[in-house]
PLY file of the C-alpha trace (Angstrom):
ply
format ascii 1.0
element vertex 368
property float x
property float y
property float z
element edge 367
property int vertex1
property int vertex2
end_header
111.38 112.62 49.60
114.30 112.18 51.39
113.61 114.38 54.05
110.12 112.55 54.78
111.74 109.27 54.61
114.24 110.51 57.40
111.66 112.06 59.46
109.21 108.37 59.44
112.94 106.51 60.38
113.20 108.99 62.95
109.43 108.71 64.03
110.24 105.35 64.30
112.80 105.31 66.04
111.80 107.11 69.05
108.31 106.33 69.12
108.53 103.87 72.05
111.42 105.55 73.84
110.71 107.26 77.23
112.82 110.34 77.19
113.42 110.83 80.89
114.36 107.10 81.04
116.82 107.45 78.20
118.24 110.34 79.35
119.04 109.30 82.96
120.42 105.92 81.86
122.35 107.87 79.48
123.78 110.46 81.86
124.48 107.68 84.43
126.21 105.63 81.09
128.46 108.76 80.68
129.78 108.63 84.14
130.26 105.24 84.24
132.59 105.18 81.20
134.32 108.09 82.44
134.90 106.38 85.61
136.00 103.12 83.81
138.71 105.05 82.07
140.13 106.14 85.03
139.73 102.86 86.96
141.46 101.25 83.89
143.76 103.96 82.66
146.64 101.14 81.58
143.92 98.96 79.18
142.47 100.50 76.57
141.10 97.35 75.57
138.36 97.58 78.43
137.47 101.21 77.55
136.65 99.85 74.42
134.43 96.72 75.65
132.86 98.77 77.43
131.54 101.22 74.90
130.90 98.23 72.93
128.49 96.80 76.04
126.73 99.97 76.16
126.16 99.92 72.75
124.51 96.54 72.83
122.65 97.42 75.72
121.05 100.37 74.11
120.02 98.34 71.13
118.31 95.21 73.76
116.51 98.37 75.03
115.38 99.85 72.08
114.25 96.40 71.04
112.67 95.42 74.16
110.44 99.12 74.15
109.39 97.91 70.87
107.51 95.23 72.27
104.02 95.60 73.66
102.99 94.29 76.77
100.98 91.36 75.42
104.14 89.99 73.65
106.31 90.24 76.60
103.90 88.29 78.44
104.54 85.43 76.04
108.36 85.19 76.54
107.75 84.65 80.57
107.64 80.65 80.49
109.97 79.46 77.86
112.77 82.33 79.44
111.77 80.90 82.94
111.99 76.99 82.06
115.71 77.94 79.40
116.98 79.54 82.85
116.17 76.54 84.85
117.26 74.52 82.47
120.87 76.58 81.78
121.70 76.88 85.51
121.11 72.56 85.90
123.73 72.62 83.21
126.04 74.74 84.56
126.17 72.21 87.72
127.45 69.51 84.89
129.17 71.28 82.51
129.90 74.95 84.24
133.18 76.85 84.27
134.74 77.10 87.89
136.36 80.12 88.61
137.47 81.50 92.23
135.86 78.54 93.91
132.51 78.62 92.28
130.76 77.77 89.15
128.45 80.22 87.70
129.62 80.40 84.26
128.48 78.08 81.03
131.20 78.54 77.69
130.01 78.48 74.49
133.13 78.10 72.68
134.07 82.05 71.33
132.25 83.71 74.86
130.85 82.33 77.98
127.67 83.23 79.45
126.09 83.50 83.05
122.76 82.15 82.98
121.75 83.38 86.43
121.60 86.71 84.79
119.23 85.81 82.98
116.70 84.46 85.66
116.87 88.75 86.95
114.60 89.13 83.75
112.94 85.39 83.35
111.65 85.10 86.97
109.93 88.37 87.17
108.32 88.09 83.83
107.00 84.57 84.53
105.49 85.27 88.22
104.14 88.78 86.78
102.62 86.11 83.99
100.99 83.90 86.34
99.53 86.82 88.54
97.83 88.31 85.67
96.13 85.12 84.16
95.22 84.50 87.69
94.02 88.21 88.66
90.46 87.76 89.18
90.32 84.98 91.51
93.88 85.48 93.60
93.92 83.16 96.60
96.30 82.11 99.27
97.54 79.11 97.26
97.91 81.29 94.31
100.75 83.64 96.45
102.24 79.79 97.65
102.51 78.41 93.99
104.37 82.03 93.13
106.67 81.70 95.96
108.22 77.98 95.32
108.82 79.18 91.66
110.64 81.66 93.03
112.16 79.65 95.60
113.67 76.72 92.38
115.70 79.08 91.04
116.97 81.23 94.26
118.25 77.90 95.28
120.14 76.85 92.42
121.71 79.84 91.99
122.97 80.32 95.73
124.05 76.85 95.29
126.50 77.96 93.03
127.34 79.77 95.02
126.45 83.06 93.93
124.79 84.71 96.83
124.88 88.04 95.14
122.83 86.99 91.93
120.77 85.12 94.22
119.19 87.82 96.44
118.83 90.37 93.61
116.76 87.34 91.62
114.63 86.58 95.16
114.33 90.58 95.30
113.04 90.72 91.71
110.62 87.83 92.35
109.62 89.24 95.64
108.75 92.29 94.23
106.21 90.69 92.03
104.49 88.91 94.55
103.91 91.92 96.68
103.12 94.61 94.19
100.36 91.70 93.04
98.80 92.00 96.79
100.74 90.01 98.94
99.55 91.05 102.50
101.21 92.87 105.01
100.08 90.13 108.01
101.92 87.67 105.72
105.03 89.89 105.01
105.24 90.08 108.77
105.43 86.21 109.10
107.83 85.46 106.59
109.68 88.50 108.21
109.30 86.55 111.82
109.86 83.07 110.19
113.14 84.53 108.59
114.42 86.01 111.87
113.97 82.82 113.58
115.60 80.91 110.86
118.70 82.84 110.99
120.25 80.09 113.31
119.89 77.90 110.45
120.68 79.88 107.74
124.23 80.80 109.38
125.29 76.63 109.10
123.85 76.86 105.73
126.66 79.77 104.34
130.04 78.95 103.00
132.89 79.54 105.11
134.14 82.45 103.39
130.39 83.43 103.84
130.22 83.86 106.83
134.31 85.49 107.03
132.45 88.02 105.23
129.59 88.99 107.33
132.00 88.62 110.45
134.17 91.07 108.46
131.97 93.46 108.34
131.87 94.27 112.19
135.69 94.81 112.40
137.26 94.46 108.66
140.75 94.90 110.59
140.93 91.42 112.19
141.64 90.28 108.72
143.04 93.55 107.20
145.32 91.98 104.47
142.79 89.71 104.04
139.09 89.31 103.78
139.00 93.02 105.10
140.75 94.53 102.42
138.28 95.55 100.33
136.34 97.21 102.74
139.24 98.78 104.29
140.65 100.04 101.09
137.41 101.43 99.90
136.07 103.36 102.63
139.66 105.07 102.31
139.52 105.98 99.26
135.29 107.29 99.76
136.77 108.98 102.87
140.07 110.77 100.85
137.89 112.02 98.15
136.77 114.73 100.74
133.56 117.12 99.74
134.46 117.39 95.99
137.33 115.01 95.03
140.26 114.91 94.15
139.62 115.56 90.46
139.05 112.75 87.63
142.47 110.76 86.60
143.85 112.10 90.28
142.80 109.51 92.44
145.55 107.82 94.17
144.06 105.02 96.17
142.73 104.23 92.30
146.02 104.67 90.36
148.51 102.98 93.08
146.04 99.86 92.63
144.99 99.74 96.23
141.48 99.36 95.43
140.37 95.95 94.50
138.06 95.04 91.52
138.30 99.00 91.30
136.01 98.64 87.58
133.74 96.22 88.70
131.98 96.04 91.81
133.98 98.69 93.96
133.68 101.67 91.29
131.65 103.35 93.40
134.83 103.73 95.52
137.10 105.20 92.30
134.11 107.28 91.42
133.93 108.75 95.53
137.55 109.58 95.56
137.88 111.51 92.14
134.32 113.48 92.73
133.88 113.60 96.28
130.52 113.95 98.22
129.24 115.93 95.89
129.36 113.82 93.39
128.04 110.89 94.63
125.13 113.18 95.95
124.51 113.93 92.00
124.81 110.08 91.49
122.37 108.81 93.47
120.35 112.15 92.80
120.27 110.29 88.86
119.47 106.88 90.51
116.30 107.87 92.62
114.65 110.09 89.50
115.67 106.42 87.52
113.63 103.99 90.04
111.27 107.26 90.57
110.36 107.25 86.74
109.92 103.48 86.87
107.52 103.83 89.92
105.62 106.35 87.77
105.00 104.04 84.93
103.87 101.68 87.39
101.37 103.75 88.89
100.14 104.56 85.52
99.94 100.85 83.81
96.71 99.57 82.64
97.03 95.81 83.33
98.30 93.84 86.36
101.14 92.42 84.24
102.16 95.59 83.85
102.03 97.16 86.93
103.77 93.93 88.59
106.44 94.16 86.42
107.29 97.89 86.46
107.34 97.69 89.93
109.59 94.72 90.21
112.12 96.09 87.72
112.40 99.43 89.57
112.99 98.26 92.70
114.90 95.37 91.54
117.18 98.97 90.47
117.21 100.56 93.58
118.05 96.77 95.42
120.93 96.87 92.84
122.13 100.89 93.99
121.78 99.85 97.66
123.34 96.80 97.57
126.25 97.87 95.92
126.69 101.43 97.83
125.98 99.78 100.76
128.97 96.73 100.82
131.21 99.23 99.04
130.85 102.01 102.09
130.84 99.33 104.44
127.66 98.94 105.49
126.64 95.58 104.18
128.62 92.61 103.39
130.86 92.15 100.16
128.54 90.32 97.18
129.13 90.20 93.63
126.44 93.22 92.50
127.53 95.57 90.30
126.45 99.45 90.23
124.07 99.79 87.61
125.31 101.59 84.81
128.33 102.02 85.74
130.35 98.83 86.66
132.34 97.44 83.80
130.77 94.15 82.40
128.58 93.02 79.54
125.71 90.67 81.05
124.61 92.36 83.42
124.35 95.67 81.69
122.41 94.34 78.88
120.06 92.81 81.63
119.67 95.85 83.39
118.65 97.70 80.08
116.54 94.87 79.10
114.76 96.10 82.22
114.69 99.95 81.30
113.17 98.85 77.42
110.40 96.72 79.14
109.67 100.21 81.74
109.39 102.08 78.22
107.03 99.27 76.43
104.78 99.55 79.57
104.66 103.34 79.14
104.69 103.69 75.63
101.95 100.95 74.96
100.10 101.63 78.20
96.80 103.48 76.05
96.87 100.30 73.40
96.34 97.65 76.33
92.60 97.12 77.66
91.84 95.33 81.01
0 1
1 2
2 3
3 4
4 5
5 6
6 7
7 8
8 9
9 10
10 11
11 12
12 13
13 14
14 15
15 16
16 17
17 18
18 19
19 20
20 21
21 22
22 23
23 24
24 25
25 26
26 27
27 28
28 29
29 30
30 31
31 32
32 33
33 34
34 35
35 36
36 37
37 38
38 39
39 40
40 41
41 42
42 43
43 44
44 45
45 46
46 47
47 48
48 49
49 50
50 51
51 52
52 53
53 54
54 55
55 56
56 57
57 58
58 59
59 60
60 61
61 62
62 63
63 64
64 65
65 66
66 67
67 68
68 69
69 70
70 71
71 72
72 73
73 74
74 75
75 76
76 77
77 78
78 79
79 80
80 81
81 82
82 83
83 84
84 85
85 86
86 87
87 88
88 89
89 90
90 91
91 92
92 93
93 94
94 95
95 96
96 97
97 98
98 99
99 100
100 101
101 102
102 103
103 104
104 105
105 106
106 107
107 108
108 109
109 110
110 111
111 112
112 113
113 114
114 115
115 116
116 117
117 118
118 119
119 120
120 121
121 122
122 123
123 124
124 125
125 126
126 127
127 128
128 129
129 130
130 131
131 132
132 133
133 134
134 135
135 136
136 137
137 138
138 139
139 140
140 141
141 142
142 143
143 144
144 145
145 146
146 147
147 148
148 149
149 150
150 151
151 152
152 153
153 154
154 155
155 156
156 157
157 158
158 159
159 160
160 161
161 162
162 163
163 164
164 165
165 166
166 167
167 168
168 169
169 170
170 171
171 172
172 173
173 174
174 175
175 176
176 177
177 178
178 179
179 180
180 181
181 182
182 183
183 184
184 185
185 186
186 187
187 188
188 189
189 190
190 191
191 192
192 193
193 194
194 195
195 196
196 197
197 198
198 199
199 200
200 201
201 202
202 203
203 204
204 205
205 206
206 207
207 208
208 209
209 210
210 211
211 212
212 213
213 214
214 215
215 216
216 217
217 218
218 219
219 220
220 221
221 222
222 223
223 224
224 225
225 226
226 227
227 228
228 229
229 230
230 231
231 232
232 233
233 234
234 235
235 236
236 237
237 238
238 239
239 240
240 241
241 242
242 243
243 244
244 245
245 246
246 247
247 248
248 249
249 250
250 251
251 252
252 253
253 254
254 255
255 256
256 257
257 258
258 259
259 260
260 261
261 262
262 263
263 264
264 265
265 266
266 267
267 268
268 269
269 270
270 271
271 272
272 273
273 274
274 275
275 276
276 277
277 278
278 279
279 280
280 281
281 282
282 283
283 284
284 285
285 286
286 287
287 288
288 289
289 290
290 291
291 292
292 293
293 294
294 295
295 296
296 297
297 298
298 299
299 300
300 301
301 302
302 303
303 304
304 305
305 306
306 307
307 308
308 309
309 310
310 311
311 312
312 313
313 314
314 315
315 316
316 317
317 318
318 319
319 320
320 321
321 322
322 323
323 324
324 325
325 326
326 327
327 328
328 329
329 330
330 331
331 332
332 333
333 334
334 335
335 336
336 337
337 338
338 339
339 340
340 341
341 342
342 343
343 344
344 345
345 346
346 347
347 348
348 349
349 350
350 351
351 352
352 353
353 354
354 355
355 356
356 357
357 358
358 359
359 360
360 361
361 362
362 363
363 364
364 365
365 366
366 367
């Protein structure tokens, strides 16, 4: 008895889990708690919250796989209009820290409710496009865009230009795996490019020290350069195959900054080298790969929308964060999925992995 009991928990418990999914996000996991160890050798503390934000975010995704397609559908709304809603509050009643306000306390924690909007915005355009699937017009693609647009805004208002363009990269994703044209892609591109003008008066000052930054990081080297200056040394010192895992010095003298959040790419580079990272971002394509899979696979456009949106809505996260913390692109606030320390947005990003598993899992239940 007991051993058929434990084998229908069992049964249970896996039955909506994609294997290669959990297994990458696991192996990735691994690394990034590793790497969080080192970065943090002299707090134990975070080591700790750390494991303890895995832990949660393995249980949202277990949860969220558990779900069938037709029931996510019915969260996109009410998420989309609580997000809205949370990030007009934060403007009243937010926490500022470092010169912006992004954060909303409830009393024992505080929460970031542009996080939530990653999830809320691609779920409610992914909505709209399926109820609207078999008579898609020009207007529809308009309506989708200025829902996307709301919240963009009021999070780069903030200002939070990091959340902001992973959110418009989510939303965009939507709108083009739903059929957005290529002729109108090109405009927007063209409309962009001449809007850059525009947009550059539109940045904050240490906005645009940023992007300036960029081309020469040592006109401000003690500065607004540091970060990429100290990074790229430490990427550059960890040779072919590191310099071994608790070894790194750029790491352990502290010259790195935010060395467990958004530059752990750059602790990570120095203790395992190029070969290393090669293995890392080896783990991150067969991640968005998998997603791109389930995609191709999914039996309704909600589905398909959405898969694609969250797995590219990954690899914007990898590239983004690889590419300000090598010095190719200018310093935001995007973590490394997986692997930066933090709570909120690791949950969200496993959110995302559970709903890639609910589309796979529940992909023969749903009929068009």
């Amino acid at each position: 008895m007991l051993q058929q009991f434990l084998a229908r928990l069992w049964s249970r418990l896996v039955a909506h889990v994609d294997v290669p999914l959990l297994l990458i996000t696991l192996t990735i996991m691994a690394i990034g708690l590793t790497t969080v160890f080192s970065a943090t050798y002299d707090d134990d503390n975070r080591l700790l919250a750390q494991t303890l934000n895995m832990a949660v975010g393995l249980i949202a995704m277990w949860a969220v796989a558990q779900l069938p397609p037709q029931k996510l559908m019915r969260f996109g709304v009410p998420l989309y209009v609580l997000g809205l809603l949370l990030l007009i509050l934060v403007f009243f009643f937010g926490i500022k820290v470092n010169g912006a306000r992004r954060w909303l306390s409830l009393g024992f924690t505080r929460v970031q409710p542009a996080e939530l909007l990653k999830i809320a915005v691609p779920l409610m355009l992914a909505c709209y496009f399926h109820k609207h699937e078999a008579l898609l017009k020009f207007r529809h693609y308009v309506i989708a865009c200025l829902l996307l647009l709301l919240p963009f805004a009021l999070i780069a208002k903030q200002p939070d230009l990091g959340t902001a363009i992973l959110v418009g990269a989510a939303g965009f994703y939507v709108i083009f795996f739903a059929g957005l044209s290529w002729w109108v892609i090109g405009g927007l591109l063209a409309v962009a490019a001449g809007a850059t003008p525009f947009a550059w008066t539109m940045l904050h000052d240490y906005q645009r020290k940023r992007i300036l930054t960029l081309i020469d990081p040592t006109t401000d080297p003690l500065g607004s350069g540091y970060h990429i200056i100290q990074s790229t040394i430490a990427i550059g010192s960890g040779g072919s195959f590191g310099k071994g895992w608790l070894a790194g010095t750029q790491t352990h003298l502290e010259f790195i900054p935010e060395r467990h959040t958004d530059f752990i790419l750059a602790v990570f580079s120095e203790e395992r080298g190029l070969l290393g990272n090669g293995i890392l971002l080896l783990l991150y394509l067969l991640l968005v790969g998998r997603g791109l899979m389930i995609a191709a696979k999914a039996s309704t456009v909600f589905a398909r929308v959405m898969a694609g949106s969250v797995s590219l809505s990954l690899f914007t996260y990898v590239f983004v964060n690889m590419g300000m913390v090598s010095g190719v692109l200018p310093v935001v606030g995007v973590p490394l999925p997986f692997m930066s320390y933090g709570g909120t947005a690791l949950v969200t990003l496993s959110v995302g992995i559970g709903i890639l598993m609910s589309i796979h899992s529940h992909r023969m239940l749903v009929r068009t």
